[in-house]
C-alpha positions in Angstrom: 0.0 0.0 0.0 2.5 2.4 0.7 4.8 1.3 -2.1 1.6 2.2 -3.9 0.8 5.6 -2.3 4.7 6.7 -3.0 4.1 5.3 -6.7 1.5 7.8 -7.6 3.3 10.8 -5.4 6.0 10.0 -7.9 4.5 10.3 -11.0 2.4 13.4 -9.8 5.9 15.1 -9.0 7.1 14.1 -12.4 4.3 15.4 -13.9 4.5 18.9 -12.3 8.2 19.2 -12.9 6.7 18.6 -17.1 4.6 21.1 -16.9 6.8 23.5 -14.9 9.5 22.4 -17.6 7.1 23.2 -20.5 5.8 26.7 -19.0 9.6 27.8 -18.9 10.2 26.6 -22.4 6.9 28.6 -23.7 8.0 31.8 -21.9 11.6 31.1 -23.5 10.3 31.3 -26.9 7.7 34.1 -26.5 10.5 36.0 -24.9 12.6 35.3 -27.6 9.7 36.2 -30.4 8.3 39.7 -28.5 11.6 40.7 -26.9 11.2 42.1 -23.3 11.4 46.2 -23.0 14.2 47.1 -21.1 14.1 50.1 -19.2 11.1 51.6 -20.7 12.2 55.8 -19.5 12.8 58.1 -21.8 16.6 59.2 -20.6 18.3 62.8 -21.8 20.2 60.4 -24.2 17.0 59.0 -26.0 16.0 62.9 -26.6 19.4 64.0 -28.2 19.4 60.4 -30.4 15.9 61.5 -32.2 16.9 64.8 -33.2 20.5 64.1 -34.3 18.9 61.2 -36.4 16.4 63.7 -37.3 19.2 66.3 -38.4 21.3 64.1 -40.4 17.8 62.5 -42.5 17.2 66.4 -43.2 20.7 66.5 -44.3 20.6 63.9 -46.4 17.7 65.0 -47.5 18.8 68.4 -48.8 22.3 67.3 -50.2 20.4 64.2 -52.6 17.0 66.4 -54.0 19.9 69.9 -54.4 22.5 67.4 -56.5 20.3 65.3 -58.1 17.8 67.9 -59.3 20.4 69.4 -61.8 20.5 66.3 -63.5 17.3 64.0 -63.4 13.4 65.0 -63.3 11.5 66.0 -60.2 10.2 62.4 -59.3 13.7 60.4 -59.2 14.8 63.8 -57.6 12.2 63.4 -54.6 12.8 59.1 -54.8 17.1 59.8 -54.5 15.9 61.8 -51.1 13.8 59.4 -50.0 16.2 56.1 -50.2 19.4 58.4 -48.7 17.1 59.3 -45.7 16.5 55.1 -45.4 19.7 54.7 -45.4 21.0 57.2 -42.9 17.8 55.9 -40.6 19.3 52.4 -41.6 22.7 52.8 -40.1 21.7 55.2 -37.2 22.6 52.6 -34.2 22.5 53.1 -30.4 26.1 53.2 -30.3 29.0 54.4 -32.7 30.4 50.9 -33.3 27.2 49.7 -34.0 26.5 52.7 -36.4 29.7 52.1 -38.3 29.2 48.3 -38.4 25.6 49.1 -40.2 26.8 51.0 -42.3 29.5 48.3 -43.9 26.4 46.4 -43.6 24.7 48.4 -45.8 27.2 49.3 -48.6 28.0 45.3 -49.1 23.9 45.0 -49.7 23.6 47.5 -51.9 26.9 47.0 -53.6 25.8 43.3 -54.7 22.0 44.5 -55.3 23.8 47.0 -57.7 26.1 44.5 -59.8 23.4 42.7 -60.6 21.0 44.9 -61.7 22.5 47.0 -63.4 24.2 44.2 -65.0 20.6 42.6 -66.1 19.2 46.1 -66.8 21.6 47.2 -69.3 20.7 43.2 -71.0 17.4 43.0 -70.6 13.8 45.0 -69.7 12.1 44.6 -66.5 10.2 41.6 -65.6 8.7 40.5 -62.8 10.7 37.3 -63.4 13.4 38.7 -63.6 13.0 41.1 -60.8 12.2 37.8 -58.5 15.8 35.6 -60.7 18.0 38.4 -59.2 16.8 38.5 -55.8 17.1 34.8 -55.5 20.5 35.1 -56.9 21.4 38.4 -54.5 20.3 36.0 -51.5 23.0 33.4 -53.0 25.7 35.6 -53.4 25.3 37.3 -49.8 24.7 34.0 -48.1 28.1 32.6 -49.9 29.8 36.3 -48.7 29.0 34.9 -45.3 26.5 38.3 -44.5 23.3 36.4 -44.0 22.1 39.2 -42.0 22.5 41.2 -45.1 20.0 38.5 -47.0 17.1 40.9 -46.5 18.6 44.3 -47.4 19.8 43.0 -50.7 16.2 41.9 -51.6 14.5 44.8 -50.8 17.1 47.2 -52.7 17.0 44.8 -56.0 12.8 45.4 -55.3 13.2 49.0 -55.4 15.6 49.5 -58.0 14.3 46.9 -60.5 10.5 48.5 -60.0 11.9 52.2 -60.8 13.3 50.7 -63.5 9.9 49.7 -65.0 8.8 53.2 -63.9 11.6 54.6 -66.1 12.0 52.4 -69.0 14.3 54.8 -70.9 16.7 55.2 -68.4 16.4 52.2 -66.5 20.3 51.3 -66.6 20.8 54.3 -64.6 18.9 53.3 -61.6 21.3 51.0 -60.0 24.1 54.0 -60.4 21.6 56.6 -59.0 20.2 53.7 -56.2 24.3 53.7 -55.0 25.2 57.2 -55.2 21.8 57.6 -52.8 23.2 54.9 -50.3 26.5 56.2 -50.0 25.3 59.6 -49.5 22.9 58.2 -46.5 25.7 55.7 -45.5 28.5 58.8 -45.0 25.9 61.4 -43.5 24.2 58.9 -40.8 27.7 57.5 -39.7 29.2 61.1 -39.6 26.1 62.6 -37.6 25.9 59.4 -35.2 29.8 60.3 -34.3 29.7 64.1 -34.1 26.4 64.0 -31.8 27.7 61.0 -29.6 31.3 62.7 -29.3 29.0 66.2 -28.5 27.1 63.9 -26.0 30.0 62.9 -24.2 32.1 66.4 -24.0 29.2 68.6 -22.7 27.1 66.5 -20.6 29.4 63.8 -19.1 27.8 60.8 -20.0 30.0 57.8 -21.9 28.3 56.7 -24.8 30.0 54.2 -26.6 
């Protein structure tokens, strides 16, 4: 009888150390789908990071539609603003290291998204099958550069550039070299802001930012 009673004290014990085991494991993975805030405060740091990122996209802003209007129409004027403010939101990091280490990020994307488009688009028109041909082939090439993280960043520039393209017909071999002169612009502007306002940051107020 007691043998018994221990028996099924056991395998209740076992049971609740499952389910205790299986509640840990579910809040493992929703932690690791919805990340947990941290510190939720808005700090004197978090102030100064939204308006030097907002200074340098209105930067990059002005330099791309003042260049680029002297040479192409109004539309690809506005669309060179728009991609060098992405990419100066793109690279703009919480810390300096982290801004310049974007950045490289960035420049390999687009650098591979631009050899092959511009290499199709001065072959052949735009397709949609060909659009989809180089982004599987972008995704090759980065994954085989060992920048998986990259994987997504290369797709969605060969999207953009390839469907302006179709938009401009004519012209369409140009996009790729107008695409990457918009990048770097957004690239050099968001690194150099990120460093000039942390470096401002940590002279005049004391506080280490990395």
């Amino acid at each position: 009888m007691r043998s018994s009673t221990q028996q099924k004290w056991s395998a209740m014990d076992s049971r609740e150390a499952e389910d205790r085991s299986l509640q840990s494991e579910s809040v493992r993975s929703r932690n690791e789908i919805i990340p947990e805030v941290k510190n939720p405060r808005l700090s004197l740091w978090d102030v100064v990071y939204a308006l030097n990122m907002a200074i340098a996209c209105l930067i990059t802003y002005w330099i791309m539609t003042h260049t680029l209007s002297r040479f192409v129409d109004e539309p690809s004027d506005f669309l060179g603003g728009m991609w060098a403010v992405v990419a100066t939101v793109f690279v703009f990091r919480e810390t300096r290291r982290q801004s310049l280490s974007a950045g490289i990020a960035r420049l390999i994307a687009t650098c591979v998204s631009f050899a092959l488009c511009l290499l199709y688009l001065l072959l052949f028109p735009f397709t949609p099958v060909g659009m989809a041909a180089l982004i599987a082939i972008g995704t090759v090439v980065i994954a085989l550069l060992g920048r998986r993280d990259e994987i997504v960043t290369v797709g969605i520039t060969t999207a953009v550039v390839m469907v302006v393209a179709a938009m401009s017909p004519a012209d369409a071999w140009q996009q790729p070299l107008l695409r990457l002169a918009d990048t770097l612009v957004g690239i050099a502007v968001g690194v150099a802001c990120k460093w000039v306002g942390s470096f401002l940051f940590d002279k005049f107020l004391g506080e280490q930012v990395s």
